[in-house]
N, CA, C and O atoms as CSV, one atom per row, in Angstrom:
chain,resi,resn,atom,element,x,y,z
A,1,UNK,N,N,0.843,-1.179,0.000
A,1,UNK,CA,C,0.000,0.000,0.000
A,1,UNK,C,C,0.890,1.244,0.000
A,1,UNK,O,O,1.843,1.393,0.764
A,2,UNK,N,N,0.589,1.915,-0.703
A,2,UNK,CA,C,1.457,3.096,-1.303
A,2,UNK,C,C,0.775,4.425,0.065
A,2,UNK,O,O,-0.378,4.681,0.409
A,3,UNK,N,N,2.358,5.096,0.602
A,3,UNK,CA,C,1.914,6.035,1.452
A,3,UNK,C,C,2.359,7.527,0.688
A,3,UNK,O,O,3.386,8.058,0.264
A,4,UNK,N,N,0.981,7.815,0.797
A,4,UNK,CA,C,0.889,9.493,0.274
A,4,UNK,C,C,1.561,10.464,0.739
A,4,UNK,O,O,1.404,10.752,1.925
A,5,UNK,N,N,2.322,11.086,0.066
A,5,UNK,CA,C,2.858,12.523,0.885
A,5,UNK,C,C,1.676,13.733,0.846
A,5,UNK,O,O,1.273,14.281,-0.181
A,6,UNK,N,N,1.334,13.944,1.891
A,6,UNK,CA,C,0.547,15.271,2.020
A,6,UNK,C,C,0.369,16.437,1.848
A,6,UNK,O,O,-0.600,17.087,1.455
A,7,UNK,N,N,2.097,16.872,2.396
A,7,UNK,CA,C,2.504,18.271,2.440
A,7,UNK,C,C,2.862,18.644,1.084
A,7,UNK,O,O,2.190,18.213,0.146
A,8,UNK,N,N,4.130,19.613,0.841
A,8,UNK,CA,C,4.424,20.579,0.016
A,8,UNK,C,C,4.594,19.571,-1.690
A,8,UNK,O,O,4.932,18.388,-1.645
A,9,UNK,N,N,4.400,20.042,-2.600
A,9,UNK,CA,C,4.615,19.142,-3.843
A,9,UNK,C,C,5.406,19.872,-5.184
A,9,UNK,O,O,4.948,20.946,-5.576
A,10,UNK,N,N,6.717,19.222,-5.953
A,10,UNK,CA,C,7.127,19.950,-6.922
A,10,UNK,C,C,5.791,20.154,-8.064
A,10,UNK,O,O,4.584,20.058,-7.843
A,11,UNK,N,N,6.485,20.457,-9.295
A,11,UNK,CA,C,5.717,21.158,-10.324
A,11,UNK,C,C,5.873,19.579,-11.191
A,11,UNK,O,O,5.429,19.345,-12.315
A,12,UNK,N,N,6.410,18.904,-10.560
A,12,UNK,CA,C,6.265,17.461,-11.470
A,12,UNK,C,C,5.565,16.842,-10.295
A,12,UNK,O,O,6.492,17.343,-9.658
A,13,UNK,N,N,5.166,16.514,-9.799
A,13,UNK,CA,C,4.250,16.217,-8.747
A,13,UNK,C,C,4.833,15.289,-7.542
A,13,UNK,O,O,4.070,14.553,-6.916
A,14,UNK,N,N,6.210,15.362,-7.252
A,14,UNK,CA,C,6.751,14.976,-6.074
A,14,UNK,C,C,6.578,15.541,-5.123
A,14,UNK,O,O,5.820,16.492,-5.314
A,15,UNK,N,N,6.975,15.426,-3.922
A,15,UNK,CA,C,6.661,15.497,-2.424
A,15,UNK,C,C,8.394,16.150,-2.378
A,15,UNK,O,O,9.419,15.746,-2.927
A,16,UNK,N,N,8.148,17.210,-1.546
A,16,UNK,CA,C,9.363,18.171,-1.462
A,16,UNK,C,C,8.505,18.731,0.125
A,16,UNK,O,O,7.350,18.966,0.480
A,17,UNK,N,N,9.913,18.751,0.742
A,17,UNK,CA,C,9.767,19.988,1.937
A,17,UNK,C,C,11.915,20.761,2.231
A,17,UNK,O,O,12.971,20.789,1.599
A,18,UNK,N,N,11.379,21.199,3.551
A,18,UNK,CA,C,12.411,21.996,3.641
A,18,UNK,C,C,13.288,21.231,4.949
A,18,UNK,O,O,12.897,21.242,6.116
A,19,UNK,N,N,14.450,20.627,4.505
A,19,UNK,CA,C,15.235,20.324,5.730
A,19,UNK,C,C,16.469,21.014,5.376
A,19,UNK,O,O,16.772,21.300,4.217
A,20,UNK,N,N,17.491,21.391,6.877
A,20,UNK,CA,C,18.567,22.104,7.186
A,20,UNK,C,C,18.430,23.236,6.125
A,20,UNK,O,O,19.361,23.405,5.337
A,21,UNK,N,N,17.381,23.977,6.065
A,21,UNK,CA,C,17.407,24.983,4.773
A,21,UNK,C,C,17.802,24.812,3.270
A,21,UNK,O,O,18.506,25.709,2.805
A,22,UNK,N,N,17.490,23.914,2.554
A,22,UNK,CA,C,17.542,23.895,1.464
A,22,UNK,C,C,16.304,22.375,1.382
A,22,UNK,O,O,15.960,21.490,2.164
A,23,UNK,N,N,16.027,22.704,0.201
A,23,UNK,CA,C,14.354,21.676,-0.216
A,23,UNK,C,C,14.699,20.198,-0.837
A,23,UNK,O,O,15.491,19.932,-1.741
A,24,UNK,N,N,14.078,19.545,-0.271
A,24,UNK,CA,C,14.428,17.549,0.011
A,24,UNK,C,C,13.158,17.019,-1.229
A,24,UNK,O,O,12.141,17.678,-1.449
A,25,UNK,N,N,13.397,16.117,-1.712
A,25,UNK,CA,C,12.312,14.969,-2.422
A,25,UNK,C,C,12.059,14.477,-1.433
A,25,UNK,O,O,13.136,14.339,-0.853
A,26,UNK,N,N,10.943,13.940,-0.576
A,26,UNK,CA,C,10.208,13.613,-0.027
A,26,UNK,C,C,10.495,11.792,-0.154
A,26,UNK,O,O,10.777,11.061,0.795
A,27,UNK,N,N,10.358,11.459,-1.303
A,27,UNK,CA,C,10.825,9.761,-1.634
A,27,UNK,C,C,12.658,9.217,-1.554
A,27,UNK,O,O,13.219,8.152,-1.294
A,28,UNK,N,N,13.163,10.738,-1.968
A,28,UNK,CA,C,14.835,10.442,-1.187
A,28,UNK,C,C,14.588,10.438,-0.090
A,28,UNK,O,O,14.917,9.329,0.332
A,29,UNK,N,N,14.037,11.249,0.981
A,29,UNK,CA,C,14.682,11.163,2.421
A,29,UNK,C,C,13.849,9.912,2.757
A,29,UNK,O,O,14.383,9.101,3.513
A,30,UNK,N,N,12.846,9.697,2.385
A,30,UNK,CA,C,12.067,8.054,2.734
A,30,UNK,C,C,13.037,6.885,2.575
A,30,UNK,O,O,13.069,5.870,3.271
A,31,UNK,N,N,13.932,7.242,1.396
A,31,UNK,CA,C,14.910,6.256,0.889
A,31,UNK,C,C,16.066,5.865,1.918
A,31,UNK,O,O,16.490,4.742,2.191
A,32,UNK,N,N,16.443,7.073,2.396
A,32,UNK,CA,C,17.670,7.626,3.128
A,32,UNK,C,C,17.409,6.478,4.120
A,32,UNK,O,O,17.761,5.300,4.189
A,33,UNK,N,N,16.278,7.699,5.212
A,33,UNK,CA,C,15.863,7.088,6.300
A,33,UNK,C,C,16.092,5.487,7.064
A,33,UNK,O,O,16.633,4.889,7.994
A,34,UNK,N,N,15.243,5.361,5.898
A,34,UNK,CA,C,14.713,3.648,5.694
A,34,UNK,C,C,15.881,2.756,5.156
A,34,UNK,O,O,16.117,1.777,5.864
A,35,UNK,N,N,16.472,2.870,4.306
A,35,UNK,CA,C,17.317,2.006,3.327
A,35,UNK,C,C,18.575,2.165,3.606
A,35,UNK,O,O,19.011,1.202,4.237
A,36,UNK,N,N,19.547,3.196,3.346
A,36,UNK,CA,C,20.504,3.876,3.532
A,36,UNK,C,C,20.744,5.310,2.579
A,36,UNK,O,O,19.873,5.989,2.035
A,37,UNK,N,N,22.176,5.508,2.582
A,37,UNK,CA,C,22.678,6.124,1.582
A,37,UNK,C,C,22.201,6.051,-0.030
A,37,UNK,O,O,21.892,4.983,-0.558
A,38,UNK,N,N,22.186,7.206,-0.661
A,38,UNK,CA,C,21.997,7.238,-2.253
A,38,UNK,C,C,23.481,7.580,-2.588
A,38,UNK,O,O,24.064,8.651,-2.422
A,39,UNK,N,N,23.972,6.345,-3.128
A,39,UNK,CA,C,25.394,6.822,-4.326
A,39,UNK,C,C,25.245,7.711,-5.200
A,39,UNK,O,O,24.122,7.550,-5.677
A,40,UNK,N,N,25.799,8.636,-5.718
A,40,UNK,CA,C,25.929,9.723,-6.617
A,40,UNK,C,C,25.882,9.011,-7.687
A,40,UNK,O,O,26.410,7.958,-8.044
A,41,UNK,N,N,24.898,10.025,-8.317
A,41,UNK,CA,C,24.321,9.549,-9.602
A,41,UNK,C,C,23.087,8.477,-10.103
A,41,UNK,O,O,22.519,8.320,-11.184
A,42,UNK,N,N,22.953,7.776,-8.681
A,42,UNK,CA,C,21.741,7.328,-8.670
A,42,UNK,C,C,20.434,8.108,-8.848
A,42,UNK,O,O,20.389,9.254,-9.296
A,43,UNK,N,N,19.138,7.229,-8.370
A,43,UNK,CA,C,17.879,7.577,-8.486
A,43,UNK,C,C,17.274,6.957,-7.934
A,43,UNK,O,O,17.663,5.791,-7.854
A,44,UNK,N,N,16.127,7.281,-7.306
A,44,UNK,CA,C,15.257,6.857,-6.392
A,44,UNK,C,C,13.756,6.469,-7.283
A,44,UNK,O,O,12.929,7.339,-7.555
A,45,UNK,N,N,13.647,5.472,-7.542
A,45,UNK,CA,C,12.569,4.918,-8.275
A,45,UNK,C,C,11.159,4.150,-7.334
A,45,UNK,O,O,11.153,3.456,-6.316
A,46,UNK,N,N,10.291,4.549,-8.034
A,46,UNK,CA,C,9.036,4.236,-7.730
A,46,UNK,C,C,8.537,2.484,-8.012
A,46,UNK,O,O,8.547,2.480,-9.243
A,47,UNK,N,N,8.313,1.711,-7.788
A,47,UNK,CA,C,8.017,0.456,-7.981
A,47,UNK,C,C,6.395,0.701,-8.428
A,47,UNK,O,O,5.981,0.344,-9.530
A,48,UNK,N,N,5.597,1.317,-7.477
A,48,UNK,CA,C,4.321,1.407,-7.538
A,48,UNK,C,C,3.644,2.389,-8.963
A,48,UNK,O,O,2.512,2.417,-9.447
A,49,UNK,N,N,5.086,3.219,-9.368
A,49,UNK,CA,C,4.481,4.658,-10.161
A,49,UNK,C,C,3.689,5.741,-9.569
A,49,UNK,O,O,3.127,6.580,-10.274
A,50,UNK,N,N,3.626,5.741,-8.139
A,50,UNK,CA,C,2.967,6.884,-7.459
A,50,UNK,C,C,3.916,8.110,-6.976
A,50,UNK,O,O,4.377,8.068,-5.835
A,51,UNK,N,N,4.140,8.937,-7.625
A,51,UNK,CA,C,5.174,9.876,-7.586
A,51,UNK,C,C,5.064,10.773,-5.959
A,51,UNK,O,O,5.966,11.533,-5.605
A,52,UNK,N,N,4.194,10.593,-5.367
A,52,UNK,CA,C,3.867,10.886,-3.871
A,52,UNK,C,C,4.116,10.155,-3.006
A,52,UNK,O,O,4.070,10.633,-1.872
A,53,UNK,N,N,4.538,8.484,-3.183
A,53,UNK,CA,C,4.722,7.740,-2.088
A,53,UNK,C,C,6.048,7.124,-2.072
A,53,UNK,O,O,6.808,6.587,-2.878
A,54,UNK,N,N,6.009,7.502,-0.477
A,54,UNK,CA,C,7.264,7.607,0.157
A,54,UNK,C,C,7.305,6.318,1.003
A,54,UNK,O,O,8.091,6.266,1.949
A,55,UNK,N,N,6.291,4.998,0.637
A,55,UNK,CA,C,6.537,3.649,1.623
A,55,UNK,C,C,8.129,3.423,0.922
A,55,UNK,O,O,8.443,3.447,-0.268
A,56,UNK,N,N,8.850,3.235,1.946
A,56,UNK,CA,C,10.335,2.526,1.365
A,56,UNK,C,C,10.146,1.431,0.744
A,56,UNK,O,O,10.847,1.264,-0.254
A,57,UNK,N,N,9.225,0.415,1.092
A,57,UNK,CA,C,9.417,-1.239,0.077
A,57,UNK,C,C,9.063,-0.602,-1.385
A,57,UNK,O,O,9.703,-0.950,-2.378
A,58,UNK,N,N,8.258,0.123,-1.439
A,58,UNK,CA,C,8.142,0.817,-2.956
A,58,UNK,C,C,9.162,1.489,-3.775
A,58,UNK,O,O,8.957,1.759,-4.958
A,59,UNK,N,N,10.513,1.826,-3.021
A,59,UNK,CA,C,11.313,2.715,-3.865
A,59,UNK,C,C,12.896,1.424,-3.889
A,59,UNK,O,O,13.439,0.479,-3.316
A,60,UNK,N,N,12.943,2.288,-4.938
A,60,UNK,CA,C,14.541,1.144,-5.083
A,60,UNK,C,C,15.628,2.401,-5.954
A,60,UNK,O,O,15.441,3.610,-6.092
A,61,UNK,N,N,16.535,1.709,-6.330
A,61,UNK,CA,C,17.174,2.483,-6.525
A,61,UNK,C,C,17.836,2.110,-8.169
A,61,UNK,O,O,18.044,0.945,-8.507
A,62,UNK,N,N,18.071,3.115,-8.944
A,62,UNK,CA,C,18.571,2.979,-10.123
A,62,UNK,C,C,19.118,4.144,-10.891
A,62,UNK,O,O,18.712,5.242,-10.511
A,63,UNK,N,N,20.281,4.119,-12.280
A,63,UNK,CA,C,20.675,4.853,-12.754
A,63,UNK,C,C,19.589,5.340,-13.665
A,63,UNK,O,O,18.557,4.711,-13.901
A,64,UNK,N,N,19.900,6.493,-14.150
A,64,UNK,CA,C,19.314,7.508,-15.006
A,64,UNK,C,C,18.479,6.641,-16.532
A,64,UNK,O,O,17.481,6.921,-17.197
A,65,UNK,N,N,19.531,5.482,-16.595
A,65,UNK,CA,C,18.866,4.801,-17.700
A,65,UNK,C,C,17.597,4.165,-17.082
A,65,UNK,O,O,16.466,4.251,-17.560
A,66,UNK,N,N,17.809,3.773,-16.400
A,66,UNK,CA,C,17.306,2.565,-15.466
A,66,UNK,C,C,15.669,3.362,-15.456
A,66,UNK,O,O,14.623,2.780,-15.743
A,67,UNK,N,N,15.769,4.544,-15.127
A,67,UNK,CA,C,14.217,5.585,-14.677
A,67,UNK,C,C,13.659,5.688,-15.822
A,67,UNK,O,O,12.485,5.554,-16.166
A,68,UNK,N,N,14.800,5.992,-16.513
A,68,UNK,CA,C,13.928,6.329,-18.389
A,68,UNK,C,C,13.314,5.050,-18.754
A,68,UNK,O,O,12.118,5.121,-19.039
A,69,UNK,N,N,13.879,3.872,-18.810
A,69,UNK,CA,C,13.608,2.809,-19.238
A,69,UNK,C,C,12.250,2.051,-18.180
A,69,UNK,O,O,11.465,1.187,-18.571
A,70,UNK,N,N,12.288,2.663,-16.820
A,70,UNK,CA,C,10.639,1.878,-16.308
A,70,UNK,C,C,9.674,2.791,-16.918
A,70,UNK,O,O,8.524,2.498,-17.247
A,71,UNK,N,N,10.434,4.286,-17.077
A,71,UNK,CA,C,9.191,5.169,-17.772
A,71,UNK,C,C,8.651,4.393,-19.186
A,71,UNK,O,O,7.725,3.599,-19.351
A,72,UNK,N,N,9.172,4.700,-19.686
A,72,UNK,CA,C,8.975,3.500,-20.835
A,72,UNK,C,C,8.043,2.462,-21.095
A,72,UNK,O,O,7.173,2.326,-21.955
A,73,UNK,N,N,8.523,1.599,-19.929
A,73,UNK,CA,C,7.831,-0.047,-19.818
A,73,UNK,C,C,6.462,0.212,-19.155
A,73,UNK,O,O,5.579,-0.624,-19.346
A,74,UNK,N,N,6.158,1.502,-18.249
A,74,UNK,CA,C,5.041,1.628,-17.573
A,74,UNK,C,C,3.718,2.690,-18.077
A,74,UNK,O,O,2.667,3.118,-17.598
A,75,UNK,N,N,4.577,2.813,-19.468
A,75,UNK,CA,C,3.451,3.620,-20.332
A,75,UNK,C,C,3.551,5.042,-20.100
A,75,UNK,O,O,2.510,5.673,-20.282
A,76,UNK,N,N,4.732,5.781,-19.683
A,76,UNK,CA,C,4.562,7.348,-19.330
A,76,UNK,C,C,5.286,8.237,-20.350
A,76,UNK,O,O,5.470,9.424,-20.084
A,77,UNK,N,N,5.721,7.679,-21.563
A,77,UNK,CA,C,6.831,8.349,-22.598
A,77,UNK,C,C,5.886,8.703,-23.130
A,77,UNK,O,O,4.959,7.921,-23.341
A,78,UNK,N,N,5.847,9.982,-23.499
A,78,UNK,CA,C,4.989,10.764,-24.411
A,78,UNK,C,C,6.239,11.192,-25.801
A,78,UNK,O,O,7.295,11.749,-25.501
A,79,UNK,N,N,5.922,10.854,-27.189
A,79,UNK,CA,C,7.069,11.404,-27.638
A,79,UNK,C,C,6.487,12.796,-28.362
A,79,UNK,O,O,5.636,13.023,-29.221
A,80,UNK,N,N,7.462,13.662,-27.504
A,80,UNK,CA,C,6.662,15.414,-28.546
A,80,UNK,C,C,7.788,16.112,-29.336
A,80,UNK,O,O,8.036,17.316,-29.406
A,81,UNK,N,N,8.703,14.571,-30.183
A,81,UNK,CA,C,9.371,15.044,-31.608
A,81,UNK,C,C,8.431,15.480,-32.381
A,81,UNK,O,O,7.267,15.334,-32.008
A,82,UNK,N,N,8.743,16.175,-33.750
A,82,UNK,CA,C,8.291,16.354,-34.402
A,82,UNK,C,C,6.422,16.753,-34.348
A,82,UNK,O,O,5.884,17.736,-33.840
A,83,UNK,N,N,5.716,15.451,-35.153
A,83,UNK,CA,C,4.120,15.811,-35.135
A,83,UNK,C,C,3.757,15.859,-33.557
A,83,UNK,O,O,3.235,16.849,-33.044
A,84,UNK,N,N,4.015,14.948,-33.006
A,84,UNK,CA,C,4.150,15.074,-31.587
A,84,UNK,C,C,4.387,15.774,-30.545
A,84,UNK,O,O,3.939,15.580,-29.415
A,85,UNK,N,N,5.222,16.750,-30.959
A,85,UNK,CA,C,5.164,18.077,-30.095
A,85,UNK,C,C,3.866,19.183,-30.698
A,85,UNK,O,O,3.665,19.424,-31.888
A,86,UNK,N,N,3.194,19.672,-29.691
A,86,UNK,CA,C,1.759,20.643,-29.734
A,86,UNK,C,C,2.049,21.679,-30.321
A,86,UNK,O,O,1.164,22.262,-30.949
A,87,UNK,N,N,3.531,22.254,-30.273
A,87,UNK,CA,C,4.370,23.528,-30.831
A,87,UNK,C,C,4.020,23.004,-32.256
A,87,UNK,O,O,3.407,23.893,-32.847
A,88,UNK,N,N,4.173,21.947,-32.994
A,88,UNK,CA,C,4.993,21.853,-33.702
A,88,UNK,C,C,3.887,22.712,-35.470
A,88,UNK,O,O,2.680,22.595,-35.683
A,89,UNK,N,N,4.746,23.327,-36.188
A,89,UNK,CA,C,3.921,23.777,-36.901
A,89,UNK,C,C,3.830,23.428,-38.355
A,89,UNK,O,O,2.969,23.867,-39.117
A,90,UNK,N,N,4.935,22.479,-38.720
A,90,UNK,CA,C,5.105,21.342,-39.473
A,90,UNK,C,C,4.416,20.042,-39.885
A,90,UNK,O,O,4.358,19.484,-38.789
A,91,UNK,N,N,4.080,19.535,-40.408
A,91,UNK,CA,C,3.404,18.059,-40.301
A,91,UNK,C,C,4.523,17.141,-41.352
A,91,UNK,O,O,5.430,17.739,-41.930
A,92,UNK,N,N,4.357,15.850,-41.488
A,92,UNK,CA,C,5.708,14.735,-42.755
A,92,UNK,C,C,5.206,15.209,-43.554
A,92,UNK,O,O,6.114,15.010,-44.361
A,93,UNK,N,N,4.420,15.767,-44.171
A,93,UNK,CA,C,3.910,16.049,-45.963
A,93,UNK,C,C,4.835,17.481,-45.570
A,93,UNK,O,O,5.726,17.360,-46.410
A,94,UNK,N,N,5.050,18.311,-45.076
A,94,UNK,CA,C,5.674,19.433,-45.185
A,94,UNK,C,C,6.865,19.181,-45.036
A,94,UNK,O,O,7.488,19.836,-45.871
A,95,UNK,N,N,7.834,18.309,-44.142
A,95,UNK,CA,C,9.170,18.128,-44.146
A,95,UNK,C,C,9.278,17.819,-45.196
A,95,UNK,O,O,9.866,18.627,-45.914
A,96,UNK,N,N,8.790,16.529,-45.835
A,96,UNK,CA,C,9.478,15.829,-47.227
A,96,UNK,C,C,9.462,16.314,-48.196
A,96,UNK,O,O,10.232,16.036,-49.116
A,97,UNK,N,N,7.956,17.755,-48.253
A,97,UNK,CA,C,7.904,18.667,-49.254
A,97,UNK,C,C,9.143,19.727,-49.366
A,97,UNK,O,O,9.698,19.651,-50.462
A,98,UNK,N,N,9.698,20.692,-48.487
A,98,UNK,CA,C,11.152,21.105,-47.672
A,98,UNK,C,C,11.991,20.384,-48.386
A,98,UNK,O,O,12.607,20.855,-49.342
A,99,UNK,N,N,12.100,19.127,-47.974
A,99,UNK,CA,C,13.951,18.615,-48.559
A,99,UNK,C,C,13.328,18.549,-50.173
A,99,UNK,O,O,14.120,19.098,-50.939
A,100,UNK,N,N,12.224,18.066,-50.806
A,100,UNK,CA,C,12.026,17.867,-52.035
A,100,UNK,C,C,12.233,19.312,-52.640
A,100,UNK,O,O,12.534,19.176,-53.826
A,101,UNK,N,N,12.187,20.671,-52.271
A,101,UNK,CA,C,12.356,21.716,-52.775
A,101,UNK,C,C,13.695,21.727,-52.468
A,101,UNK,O,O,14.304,22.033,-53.493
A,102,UNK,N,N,14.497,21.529,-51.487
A,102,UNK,CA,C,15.928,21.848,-50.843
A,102,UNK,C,C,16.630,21.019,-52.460
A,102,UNK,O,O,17.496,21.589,-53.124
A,103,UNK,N,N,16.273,20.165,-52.703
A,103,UNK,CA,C,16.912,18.764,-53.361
A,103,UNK,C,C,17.354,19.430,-54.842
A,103,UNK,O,O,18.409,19.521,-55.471
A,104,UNK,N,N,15.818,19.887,-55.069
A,104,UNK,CA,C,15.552,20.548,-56.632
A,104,UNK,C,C,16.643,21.834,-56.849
A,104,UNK,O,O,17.324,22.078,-57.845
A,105,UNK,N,N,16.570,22.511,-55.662
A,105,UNK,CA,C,17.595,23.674,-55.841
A,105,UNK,C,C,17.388,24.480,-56.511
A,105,UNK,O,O,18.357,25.027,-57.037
A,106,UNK,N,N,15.682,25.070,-56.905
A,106,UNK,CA,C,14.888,26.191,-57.438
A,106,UNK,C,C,15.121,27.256,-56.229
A,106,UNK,O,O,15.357,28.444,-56.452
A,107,UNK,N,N,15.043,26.781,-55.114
A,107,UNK,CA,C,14.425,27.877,-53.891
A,107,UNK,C,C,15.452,27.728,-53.154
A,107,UNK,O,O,15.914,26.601,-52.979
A,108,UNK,N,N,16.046,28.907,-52.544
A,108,UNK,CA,C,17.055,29.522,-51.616
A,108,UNK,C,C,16.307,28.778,-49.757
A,108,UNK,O,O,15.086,28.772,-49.596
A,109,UNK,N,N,17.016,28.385,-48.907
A,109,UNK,CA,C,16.426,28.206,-47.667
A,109,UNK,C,C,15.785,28.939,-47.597
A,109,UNK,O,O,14.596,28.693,-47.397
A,110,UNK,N,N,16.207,30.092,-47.715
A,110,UNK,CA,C,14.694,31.245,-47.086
A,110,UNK,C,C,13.908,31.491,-48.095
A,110,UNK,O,O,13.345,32.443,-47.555
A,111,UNK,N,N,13.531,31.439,-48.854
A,111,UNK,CA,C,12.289,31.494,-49.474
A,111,UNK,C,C,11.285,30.275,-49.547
A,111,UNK,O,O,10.084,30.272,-49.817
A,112,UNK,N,N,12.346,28.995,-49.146
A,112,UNK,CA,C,11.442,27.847,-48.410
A,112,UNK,C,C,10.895,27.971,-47.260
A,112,UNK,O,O,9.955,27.218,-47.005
A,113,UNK,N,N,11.301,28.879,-46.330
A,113,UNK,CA,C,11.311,29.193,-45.135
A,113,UNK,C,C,9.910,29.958,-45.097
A,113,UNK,O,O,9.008,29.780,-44.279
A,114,UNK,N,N,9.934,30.828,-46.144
A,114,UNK,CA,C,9.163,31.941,-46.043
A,114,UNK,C,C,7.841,31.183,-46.357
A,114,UNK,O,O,6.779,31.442,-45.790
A,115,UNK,N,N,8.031,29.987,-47.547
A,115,UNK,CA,C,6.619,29.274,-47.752
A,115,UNK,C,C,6.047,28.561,-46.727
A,115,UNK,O,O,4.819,28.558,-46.809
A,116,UNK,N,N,6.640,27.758,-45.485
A,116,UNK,CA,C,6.262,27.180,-44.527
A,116,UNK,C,C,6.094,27.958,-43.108
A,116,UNK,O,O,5.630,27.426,-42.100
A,117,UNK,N,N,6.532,29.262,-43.191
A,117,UNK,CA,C,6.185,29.839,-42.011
A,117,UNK,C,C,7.665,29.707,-40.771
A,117,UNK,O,O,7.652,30.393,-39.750
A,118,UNK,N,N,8.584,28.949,-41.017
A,118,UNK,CA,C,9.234,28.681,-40.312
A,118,UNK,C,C,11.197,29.688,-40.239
A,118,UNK,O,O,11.574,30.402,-41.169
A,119,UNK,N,N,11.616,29.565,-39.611
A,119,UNK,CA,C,12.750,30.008,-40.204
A,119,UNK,C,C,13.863,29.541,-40.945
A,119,UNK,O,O,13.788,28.443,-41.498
A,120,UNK,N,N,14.937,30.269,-41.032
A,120,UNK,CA,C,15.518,29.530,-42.074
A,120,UNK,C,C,16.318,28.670,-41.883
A,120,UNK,O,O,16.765,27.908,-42.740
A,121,UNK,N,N,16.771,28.712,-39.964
A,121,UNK,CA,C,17.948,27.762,-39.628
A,121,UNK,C,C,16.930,26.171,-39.492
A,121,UNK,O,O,17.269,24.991,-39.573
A,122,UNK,N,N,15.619,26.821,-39.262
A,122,UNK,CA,C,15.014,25.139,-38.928
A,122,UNK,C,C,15.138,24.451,-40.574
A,122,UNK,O,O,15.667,23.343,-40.497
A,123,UNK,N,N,14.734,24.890,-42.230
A,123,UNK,CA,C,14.602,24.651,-42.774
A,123,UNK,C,C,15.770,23.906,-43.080
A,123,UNK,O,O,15.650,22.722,-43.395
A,124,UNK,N,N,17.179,24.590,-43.014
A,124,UNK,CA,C,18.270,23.667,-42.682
A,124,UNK,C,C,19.096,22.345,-42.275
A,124,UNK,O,O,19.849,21.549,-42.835
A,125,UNK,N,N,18.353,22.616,-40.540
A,125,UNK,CA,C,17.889,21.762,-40.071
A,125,UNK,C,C,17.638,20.336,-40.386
A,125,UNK,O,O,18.110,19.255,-40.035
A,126,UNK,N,N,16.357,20.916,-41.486
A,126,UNK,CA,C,15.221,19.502,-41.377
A,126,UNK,C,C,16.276,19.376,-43.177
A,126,UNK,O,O,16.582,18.315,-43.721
A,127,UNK,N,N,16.448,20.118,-43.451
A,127,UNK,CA,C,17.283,19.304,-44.924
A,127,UNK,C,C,18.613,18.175,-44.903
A,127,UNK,O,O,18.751,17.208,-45.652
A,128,UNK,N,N,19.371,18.548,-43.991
A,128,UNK,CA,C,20.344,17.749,-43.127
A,128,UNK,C,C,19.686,17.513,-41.812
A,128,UNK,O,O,20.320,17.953,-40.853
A,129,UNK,N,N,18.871,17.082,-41.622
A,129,UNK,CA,C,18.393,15.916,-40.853
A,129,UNK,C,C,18.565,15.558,-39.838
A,129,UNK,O,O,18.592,14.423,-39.362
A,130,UNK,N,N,18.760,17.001,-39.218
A,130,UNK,CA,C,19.101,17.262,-37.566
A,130,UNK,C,C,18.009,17.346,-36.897
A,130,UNK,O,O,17.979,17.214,-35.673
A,131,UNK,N,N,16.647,17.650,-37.861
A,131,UNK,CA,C,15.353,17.660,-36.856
A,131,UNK,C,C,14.829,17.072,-37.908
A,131,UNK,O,O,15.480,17.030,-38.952
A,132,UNK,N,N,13.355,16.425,-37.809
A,132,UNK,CA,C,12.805,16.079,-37.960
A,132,UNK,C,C,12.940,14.662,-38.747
A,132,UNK,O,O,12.582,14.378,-39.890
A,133,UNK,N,N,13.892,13.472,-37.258
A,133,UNK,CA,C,14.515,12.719,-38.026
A,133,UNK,C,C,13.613,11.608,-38.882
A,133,UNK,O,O,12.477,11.360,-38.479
A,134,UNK,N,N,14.100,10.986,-39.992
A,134,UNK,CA,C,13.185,10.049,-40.918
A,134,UNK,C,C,12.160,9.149,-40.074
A,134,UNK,O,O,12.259,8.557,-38.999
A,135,UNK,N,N,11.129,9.299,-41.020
A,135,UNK,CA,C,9.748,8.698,-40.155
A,135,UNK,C,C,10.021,7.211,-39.627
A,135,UNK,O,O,9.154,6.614,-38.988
């Protein structure tokens, strides 16, 4: 059974308060407490996925890959490349249209730029294939 933190909460929805004057994760010092020491560079992982609970049998410990990769397996990766990002003002019929004008070599970057709304370093960019990598 997963124990709730009550008090103060980050902007990602962890459990934070204030010890010896400077502000704690709420699931580290549960970790601390309870378990021991966190080695540098670790991470304090959730077993349950409840980003508020601080029961110690729920948290374990792992590297940076290790967090990305339960994010992953537990369904929380949102990908906001490309169409996927809400910013994004592009859609694949417009990139491939971009390099197909880049290719032809009628139109200067910026006047491709100027047809898609975008600027000219992104148009670049997406022609060498630094953003908007192949579908």
């Amino acid at each position: 059974m997963c124990w709730l933190w009550t008090h103060g909460v980050t902007n990602k929805g962890y459990g934070r308060f204030k010890l010896n004057g400077t502000m704690q994760l709420a699931h580290r010092i549960a970790y601390q407490l309870s378990i021991g020491t966190i080695p540098d560079g670790l991470c304090v992982l959730h077993r349950c996925d409840q980003r508020l609970c601080i029961n110690p049998s729920h948290l374990f410990l792992g590297t940076p890959a290790d967090n990305s990769a339960d994010m992953i397996s537990k369904g929380r990766f949102v990908d906001r490349r490309g169409p996927g990002n809400p910013r994004a003002r592009l859609e694949w019929n417009d990139v491939r249209e971009i390099r197909r004008l880049h290719q032809i070599g009628e139109l200067t970057n910026s006047e491709i730029s100027q047809m898609f709304g975008v600027c000219k370093s992104q148009v670049s960019q997406i022609v060498n294939h630094k953003r908007w990598a192949d579908e």
